[in-house]
C-alpha positions in Angstrom: 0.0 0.0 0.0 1.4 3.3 -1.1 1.5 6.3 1.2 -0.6 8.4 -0.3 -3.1 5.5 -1.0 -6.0 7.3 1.0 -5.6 10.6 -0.4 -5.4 9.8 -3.3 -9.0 8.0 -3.0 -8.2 6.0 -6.8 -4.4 5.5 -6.4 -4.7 4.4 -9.8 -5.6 7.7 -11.0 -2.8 10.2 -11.5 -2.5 13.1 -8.8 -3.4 15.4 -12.0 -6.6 14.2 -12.6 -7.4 14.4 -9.5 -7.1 17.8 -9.2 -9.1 18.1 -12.3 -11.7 16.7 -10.7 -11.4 19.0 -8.0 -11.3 21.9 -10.3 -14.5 20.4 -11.7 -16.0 21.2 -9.1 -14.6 23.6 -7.4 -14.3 26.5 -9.6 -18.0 27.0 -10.7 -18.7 27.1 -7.4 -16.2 29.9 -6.1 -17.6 31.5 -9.1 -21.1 31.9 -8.2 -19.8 32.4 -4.6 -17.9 35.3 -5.7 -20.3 36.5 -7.7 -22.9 36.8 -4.9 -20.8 37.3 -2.2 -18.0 39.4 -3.8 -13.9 37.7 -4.6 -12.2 38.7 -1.4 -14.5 37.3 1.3 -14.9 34.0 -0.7 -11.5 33.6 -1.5 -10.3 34.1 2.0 -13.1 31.4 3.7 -12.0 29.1 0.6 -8.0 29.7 1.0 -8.8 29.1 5.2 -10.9 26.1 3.9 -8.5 24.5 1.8 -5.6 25.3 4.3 -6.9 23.3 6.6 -8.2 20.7 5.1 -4.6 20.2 3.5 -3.1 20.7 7.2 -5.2 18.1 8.2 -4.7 15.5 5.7 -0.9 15.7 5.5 -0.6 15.5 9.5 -2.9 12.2 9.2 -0.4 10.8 6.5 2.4 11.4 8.5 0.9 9.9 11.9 0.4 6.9 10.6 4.4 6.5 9.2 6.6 5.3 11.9 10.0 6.9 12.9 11.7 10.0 13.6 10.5 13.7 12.1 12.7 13.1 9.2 11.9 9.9 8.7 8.0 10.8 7.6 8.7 14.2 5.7 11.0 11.8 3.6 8.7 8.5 3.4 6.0 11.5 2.0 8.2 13.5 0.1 8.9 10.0 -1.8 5.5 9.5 -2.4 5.1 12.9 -3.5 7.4 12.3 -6.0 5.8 9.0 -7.4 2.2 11.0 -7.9 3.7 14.5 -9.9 6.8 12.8 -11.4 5.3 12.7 -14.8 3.8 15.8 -14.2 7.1 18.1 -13.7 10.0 18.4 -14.4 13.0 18.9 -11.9 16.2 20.6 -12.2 18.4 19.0 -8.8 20.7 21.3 -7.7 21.9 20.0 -4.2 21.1 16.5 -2.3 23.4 16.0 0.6 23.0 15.2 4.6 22.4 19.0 5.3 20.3 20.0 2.2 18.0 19.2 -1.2 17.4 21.5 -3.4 16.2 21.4 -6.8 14.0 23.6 -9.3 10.7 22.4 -11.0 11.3 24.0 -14.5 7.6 22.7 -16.0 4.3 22.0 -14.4 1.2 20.8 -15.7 -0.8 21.7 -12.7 0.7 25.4 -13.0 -0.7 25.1 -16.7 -3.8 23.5 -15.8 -4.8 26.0 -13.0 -3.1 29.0 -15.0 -5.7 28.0 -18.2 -8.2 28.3 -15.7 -7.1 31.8 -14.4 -7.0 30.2 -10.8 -3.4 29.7 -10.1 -4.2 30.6 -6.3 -6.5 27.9 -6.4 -4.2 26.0 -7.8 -1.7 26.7 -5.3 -3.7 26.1 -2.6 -4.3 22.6 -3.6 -1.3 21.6 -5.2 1.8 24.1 -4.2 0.4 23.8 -0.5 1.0 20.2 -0.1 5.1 20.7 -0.1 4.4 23.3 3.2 2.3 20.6 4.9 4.9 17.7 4.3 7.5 19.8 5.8 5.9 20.7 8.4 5.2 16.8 8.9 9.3 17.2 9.4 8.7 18.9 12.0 12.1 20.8 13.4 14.1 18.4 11.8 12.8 20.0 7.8 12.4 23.3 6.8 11.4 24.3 3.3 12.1 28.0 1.5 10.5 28.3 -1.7 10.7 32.0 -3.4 9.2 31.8 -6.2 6.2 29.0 -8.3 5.2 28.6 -11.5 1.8 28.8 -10.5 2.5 32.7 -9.5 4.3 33.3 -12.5 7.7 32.7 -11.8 9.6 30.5 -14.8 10.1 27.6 -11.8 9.3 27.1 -8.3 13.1 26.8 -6.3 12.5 24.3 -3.6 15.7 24.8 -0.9 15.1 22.0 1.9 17.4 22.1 4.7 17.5 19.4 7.1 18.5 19.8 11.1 22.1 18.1 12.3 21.5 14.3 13.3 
């Protein structure tokens, strides 16, 4: 059984279609939402929504992996990898007991969500998920990411740094 098994709901299904699905549905309704209610307030109860729903998720995967801190940020940052590795592609800059870093140079979910003219919803449900696997790391990872595709940038720089063992 994979890692991401259960949130991926069909883990034959690719993590992009997924969030196709989700866009599905999604999207018309922050639309009429806005619409009625007006773009900022629904897009901050959606971006609080989605946050933590997100949180939630990625602290459930990482309960049930044994181990240290590390241990689970890496055992979901693998899995990560399996889901969007056809998806992106990644420029690795630096991968050594203190640090990994590497670039994503093309992303179909930034193109999907960017067609859409929704790359902040696009970051919320797919950008977000690196921030609540780090945090899974808990002191042990930390994450500093400047820049995404999804807001325009020509990559998203992904600088993990890991504590002293």
């Amino acid at each position: 059984m994979s890692t991401f098994d259960d949130y991926m709901v069909v883990p034959e299904m690719s993590l992009l279609d997924k969030t196709r699905i989700q866009a599905q549905v999604l999207v018309p309704v922050l639309r009429a939402l806005r619409a009625e209610f007006g773009k900022d307030k629904v897009d901050a109860v959606a971006r609080k929504a989605l946050r933590d729903w997100s949180r939630e998720v990625f602290a459930a995967i990482g309960a049930g992996i044994d181990g240290s801190q590390r241990r689970k940020w890496a055992t979901m940052q693998d899995a990560l990898f399996q889901v969007t590795g056809r998806e992106v592609s990644v420029e690795e800059r630096r991968h050594d007991k203190e640090a990994l870093e590497f670039d994503v140079t093309h992303c179909r979910f930034a193109e999907f969500f960017r067609a859409l003219d929704e790359p902040e919803l696009g970051a919320l449900l797919v950008c977000a998920t690196d921030i609540d696997i780090t945090a899974a790391g808990g002191g042990e990872v930390s994450l500093e990411r400047a820049q995404t595709i999804m807001n325009g940038a020509p990559s998203c720089t992904f600088r993990y740094r890991f504590a002293p063992r």
